[in-house]
N, C-alpha and C positions, 0 to 999 in steps of 0.2 A: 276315573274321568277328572274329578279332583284337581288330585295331583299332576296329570296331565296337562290341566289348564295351567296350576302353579309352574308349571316348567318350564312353560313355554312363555309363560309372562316374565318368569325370570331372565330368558333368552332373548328377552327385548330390551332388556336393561343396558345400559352402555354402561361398567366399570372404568372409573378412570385409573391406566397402567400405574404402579406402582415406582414412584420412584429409586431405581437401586441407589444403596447405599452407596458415596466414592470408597474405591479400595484405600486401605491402609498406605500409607510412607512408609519406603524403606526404613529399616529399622536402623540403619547408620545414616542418614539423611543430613542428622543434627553433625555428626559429624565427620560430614563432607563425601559421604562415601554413598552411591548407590545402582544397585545390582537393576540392570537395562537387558532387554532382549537379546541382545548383540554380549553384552558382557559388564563388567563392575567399571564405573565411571569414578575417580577422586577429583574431587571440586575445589572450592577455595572456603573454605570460613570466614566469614568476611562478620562485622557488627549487625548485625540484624539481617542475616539473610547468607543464602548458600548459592553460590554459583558455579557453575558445568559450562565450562566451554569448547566447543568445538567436535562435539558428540557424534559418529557418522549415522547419518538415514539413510544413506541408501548407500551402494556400490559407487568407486570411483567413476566417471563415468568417460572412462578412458578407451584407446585401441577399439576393438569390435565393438566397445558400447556407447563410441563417442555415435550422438544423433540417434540414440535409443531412447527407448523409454526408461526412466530409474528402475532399477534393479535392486533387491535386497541387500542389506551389507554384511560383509560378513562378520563373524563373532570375532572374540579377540579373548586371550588368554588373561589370567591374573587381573590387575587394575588399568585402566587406563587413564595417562594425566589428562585432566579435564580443565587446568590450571591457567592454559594459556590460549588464545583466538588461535581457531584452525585456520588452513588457507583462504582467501578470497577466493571468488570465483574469475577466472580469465575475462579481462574487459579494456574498454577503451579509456587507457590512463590518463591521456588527454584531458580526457574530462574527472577524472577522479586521480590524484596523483599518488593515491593509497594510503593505507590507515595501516601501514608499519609491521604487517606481518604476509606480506607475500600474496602472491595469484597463482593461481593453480586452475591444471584440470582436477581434479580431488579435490574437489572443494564442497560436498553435500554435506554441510555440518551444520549442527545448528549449537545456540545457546539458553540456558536456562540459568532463570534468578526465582529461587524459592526463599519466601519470608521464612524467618528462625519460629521454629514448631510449625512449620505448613503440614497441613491436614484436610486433606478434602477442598481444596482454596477453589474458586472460578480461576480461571485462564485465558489468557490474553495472549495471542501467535500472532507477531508481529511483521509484519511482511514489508521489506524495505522499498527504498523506492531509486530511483536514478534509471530512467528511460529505459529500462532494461536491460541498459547499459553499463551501467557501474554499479557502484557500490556494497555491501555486506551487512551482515547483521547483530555484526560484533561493537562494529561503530554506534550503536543504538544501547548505551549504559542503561539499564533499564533498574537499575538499584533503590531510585528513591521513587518509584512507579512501583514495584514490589513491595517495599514495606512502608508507603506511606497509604498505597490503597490494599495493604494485605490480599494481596493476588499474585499466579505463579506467572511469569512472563518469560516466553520464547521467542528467539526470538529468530532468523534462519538464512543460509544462503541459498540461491537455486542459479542455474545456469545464465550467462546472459549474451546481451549482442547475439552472436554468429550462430558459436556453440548450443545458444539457450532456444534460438527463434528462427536458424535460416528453415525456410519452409520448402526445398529443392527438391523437384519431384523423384530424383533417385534416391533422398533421402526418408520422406515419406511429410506430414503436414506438419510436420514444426511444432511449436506449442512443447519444446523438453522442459524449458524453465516451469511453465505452468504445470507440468508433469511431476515437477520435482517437489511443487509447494505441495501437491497433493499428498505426492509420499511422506513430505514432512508431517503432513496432519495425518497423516494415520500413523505415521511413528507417534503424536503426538496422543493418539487415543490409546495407542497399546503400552506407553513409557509413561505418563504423566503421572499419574498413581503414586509411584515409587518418589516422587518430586514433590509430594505433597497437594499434586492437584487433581482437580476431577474432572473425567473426558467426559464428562455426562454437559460440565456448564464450560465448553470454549466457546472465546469471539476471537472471530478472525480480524485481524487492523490493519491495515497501509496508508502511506501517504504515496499522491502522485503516481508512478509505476505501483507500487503496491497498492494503492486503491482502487486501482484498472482493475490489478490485479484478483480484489476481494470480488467487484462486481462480477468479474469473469467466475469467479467459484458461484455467483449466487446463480449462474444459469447451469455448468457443467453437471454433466450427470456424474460423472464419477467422484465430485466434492459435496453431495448428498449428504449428508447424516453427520457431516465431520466438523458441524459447529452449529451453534444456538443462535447466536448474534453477529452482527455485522458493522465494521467502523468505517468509513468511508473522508480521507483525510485527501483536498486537494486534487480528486481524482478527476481525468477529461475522460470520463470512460467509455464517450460517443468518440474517439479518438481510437481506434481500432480498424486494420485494415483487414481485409477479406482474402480468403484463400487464395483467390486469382490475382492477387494484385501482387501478393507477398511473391506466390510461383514465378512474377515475370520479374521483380527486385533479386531475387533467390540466382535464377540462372544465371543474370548478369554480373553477378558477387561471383558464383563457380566462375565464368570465364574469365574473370578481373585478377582470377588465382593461377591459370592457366590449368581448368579443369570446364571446359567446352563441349564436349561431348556425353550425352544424358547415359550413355551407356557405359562410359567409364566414371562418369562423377563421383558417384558414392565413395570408390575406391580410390581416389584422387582425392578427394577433399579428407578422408580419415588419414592418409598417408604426409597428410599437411604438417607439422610443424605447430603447435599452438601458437605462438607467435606469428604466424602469419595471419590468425583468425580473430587480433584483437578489437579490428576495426566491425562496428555491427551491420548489416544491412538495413538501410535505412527504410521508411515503410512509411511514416507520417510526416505530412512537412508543417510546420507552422513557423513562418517568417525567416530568420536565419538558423532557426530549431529545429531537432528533425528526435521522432521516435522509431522504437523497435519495435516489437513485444507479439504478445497472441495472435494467430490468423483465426477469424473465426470463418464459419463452416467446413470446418473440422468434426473429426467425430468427438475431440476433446471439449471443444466451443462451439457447437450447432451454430449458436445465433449470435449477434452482439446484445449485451445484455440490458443497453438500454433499450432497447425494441420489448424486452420482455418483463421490465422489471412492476411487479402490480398484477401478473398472472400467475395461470396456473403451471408455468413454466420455468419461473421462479421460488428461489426460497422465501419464505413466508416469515421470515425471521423481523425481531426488532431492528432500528438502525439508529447510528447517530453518525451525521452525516455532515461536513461543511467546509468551508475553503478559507483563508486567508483571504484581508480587504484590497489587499495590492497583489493578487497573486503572481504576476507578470514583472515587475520590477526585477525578479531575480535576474533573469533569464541574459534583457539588456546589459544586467551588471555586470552576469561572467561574462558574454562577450566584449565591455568595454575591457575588462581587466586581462582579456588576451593579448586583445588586440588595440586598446588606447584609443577608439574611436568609440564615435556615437551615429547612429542613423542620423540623417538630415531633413528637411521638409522634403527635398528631392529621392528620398528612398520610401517617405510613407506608401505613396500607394503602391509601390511592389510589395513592401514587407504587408499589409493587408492583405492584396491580392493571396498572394503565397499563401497567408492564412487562411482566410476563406473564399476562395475560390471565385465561383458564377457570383456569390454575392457579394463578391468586393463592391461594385458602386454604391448601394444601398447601403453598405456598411462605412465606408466613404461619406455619404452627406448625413450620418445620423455621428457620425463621429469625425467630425472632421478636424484640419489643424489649422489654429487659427493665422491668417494672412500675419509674417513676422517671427512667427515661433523661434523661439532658439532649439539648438538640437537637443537640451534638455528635456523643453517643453513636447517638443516632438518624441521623444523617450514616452514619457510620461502618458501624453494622450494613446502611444501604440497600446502601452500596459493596462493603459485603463481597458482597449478596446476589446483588447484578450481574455481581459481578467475577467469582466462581465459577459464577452461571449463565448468563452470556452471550458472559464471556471466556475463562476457563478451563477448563471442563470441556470447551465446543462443542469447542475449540481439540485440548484432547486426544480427541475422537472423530473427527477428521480427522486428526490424526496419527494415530490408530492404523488408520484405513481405507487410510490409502495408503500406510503401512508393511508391507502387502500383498503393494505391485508396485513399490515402491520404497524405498531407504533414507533413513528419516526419522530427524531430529538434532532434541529437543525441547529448549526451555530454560525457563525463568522467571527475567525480570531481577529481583533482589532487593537495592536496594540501599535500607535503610530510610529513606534521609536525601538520596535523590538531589538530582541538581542541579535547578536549578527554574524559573523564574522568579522574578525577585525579588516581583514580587507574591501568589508562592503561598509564600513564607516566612513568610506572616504573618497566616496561618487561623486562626481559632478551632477548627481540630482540624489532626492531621496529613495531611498529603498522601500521603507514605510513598514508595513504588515506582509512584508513577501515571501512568496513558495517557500514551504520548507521550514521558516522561522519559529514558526508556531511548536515543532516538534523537540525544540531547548528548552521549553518549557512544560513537556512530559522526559524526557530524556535528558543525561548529561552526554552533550556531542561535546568535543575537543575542539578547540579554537576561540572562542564564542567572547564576546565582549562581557562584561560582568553588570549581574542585571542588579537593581534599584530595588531598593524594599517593595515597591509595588508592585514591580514585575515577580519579585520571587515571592508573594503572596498568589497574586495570578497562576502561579506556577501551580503552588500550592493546590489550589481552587481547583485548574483543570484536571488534577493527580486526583483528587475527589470526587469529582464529575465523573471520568472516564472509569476509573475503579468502581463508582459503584451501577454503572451500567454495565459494566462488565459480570459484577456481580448478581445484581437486580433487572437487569436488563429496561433500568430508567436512570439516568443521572440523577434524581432528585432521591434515590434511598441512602438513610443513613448518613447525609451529607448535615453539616451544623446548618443551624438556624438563620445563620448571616446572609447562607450562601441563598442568592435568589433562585425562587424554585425555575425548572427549565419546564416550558408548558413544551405538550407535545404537540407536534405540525398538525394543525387542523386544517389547512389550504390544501386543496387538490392538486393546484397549481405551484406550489411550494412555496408560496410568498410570504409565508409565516403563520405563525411566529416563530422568531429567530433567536436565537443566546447570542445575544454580543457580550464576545470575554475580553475583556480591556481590563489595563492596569487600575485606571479610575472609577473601577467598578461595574462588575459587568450584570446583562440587564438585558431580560426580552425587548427587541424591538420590531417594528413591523411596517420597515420602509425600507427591507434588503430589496423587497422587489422593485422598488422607484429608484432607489439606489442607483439599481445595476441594469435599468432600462429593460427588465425581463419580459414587459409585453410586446417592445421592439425583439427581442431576440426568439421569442415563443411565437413571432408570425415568420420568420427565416423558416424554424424550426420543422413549420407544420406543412 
């Protein structure tokens, strides 16, 4: 009876799981060579760190599998060069005029940058961003992010535009680009290893498109298990259209092809020409800007993720979460620099309307443009209105949902003079802290104006912040003493406290929410 009792008391005990140890690195890792699922990848040797590019995760996703789900890829004999970017993914060059190695349908490849001796490192899957529209993941140098925060970084393509999200009902709900980041991350649990990193500690990252993107995996059931933490860069992630809206965008894209009929579509739109498919179907409108990307109620995205993020429907993961102070300045910019114009006093309230909708009048007298404005000043006031009700406020009412059930780190990059492109130094208004900017200062992107001691200390700063929540899953481990510690989000409402990272030194503050008018925006909201 005794022992009886002892067994059962034992049986009440909660063990906590054991950590497994990460697998070993390839044993040629150091140099440059390592043995992957599919087959032996040769990399680059580079001063502190090993780079693989262009690696396949899944199946081209061509002929019968173009508007499938990713499929395995297959193995490959001997070595394969890993040397140079594999193809882009097929998109609207318009808007991206390309990063010098080609579009493709065959384009599911990704990159890695392993620190020199990586061994059991955390890992960082970097999910790009451009409306779902452009862009790649090769454009994302990730070199001085790997050996200055000693962490492995991947970084990947996945389908976009047409190819990646028409949701056509002969084709079936859409969501292949979000299909594809999945297959990435489970290549990235079954290959990391051999890279030096451990599939036990990944955080998924994006900015903009890729940070939809992250929150879209925090709700998906099939991105479950395939990462610890979560980075959320610039994301509108309440910016998501619904499976019925996309099915009526969808049809009218087949007919605009001369594919009309539901019963031959499928077989009409694969017999397409990739080139015909570069332009995306459009799905969110915001001003002269318009997005692609996930339909959600899907079986891939049940819900949109802001509805669920702080439940039990969500992952329950750490976050660091925030947006740029001018997040909207970009957007006016690439359009001035197409097209040499500027909105006027007489285009604000369309481009409003366009943006938010039933609420344009209220958004209208709480933001309004002052009687006189030049059309700079009218630039300006739009970006502000965007920036705080699309990027800003959303952004802190998802921090503060999932500050809930987890520890959330909010920031706002504020550096008034960022680095740029050289063609956005020379606007007829300023650019400031906008879309995107922020990300030259984890990444070397090509083009970029050349930053200031203070900026390339900032640089520095955020490579140390971001590494070691990636590691630690808090920005403040391991970081020098200088650096001010980042208190965690204790607001429900997400009003802080905030990291403001600026050149001049950056510093919790705790007037983003008066800032950006978030209690006008949280009565819209509710």
């Amino acid at each position: 009876m005794l022992l009886g009792l002892w067994l059962a008391g034992c049986a009440t005990e909660k063990a906590e799981p054991a950590t497994p140890a990460p697998p070993p690195p390839d044993p040629g890792l150091d140099s440059g060579l390592v043995h992957t699922g599919g087959g032996a990848v040769r990399g680059v040797v580079a001063d502190g760190y090993r780079l693989f590019y262009g690696i396949p995760y899944a199946a081209p996703p061509v002929g019968a599998l173009r508007w499938q789900a990713p499929q395995p890829a297959a193995g490959w004999p001997g070595e394969r060069d890993a040397t140079r970017p594999g193809p882009r993914c097929i998109q609207d060059t318009r808007r991206d005029p390309g990063s010098g190695h080609g579009d493709s349908e065959d384009c599911l490849n990704l990159n890695v940058w392993s620190p020199a001796g990586a061994r059991g490192l955390p890992v960082l899957v970097w999910i790009h961003g451009g409306g779902f529209a452009s862009g790649d993941g090769a454009m994302y140098n990730a070199a001085r992010l790997a050996t200055g925060g000693n962490v492995v970084v991947v970084t990947l393509n996945y389908r976009l535009g047409a190819l990646g999200f028409l949701a056509h009902s002969a084709l079936g709900e859409g969501n292949y680009g979000l299909a594809d980041q999945q297959a990435a991350l489970r290549w990235v649990a079954d290959n990391i290893g051999g890279f030096g990193g451990d599939p036990a500690k990944v955080t998924i990252a994006g900015e903009s498109a890729g940070a939809m993107s992250v929150c879209d995996h925090l709700v998906a059931p099939g991105s479950t298990g395939l990462f610890r933490a979560a980075i959320i860069a610039s994301g509108p992630c309440q910016k998501q259209t619904d499976l019925t809206a996309a099915r009526i965008v969808s049809a009218a894209y087949a007919r605009d092809r001369g594919c009309p009929d539901d019963k031959t579509a499928a077989a009409c739109l694969r017999a397409l020409p990739a080139t015909a498919l570069t332009s995306p179907p459009w799905y969110i409108h915001m001003g002269d800007n318009w997005l692609t990307g996930p339909a959600t109620g899907t079986s891939l995205l049940p819900v949109n993720p802001v509805d669920r993020l702080g439940t039990e429907n969500a992952a329950r993961v750490p976050m660091l979460i925030g947006t740029t102070a001018d997040e909207f300045t970009l957007f006016p910019a690439m359009q001035y620099l197409r097209t040499r114009t500027l909105p006027t006093a007489a285009d604000y309230s369309r481009l409003i309307t366009s943006t938010f909708g039933s609420h344009a009048a209220v958004v209208l007298a709480e933001y309004p443009v002052a009687p006189g404005a030049t059309d700079a000043q009218v630039v300006l006031q739009y970006a502000r209105t965007v920036t705080d009700g699309v990027f800003a406020c959303p952004a802190a009412r998802m921090a503060g949902a999932q500050s809930a059930v987890a520890p959330v780190y909010a920031y706002q990059f504020n550096d008034p003079d960022a680095v740029a492109p050289e063609s956005m130094r020379h606007l007829p208004f300023p650019i400031g802290a906008g879309h995107a900017l922020d990300l030259r200062y984890l990444f070397d992107i090509a083009g970029g104006s050349v930053p200031d001691a203070a900026q390339r200390a900032l640089s520095a700063q955020m490579i140390r912040y971001w590494a070691a929540f990636v590691t630690n899953a808090t920005p403040n481990a391991e970081t020098p003493d200088d650096d001010p510690d980042w208190p965690q989000l204790a607001d429900a409402a997400g009003a802080g406290p905030v990291m403001s990272l600026q050149p001049d030194g950056s510093r919790p503050i705790s007037t983003f929410a008066g800032d950006h008018r978030c209690a006008f925006w949280a009565g819209l909201a509710a």
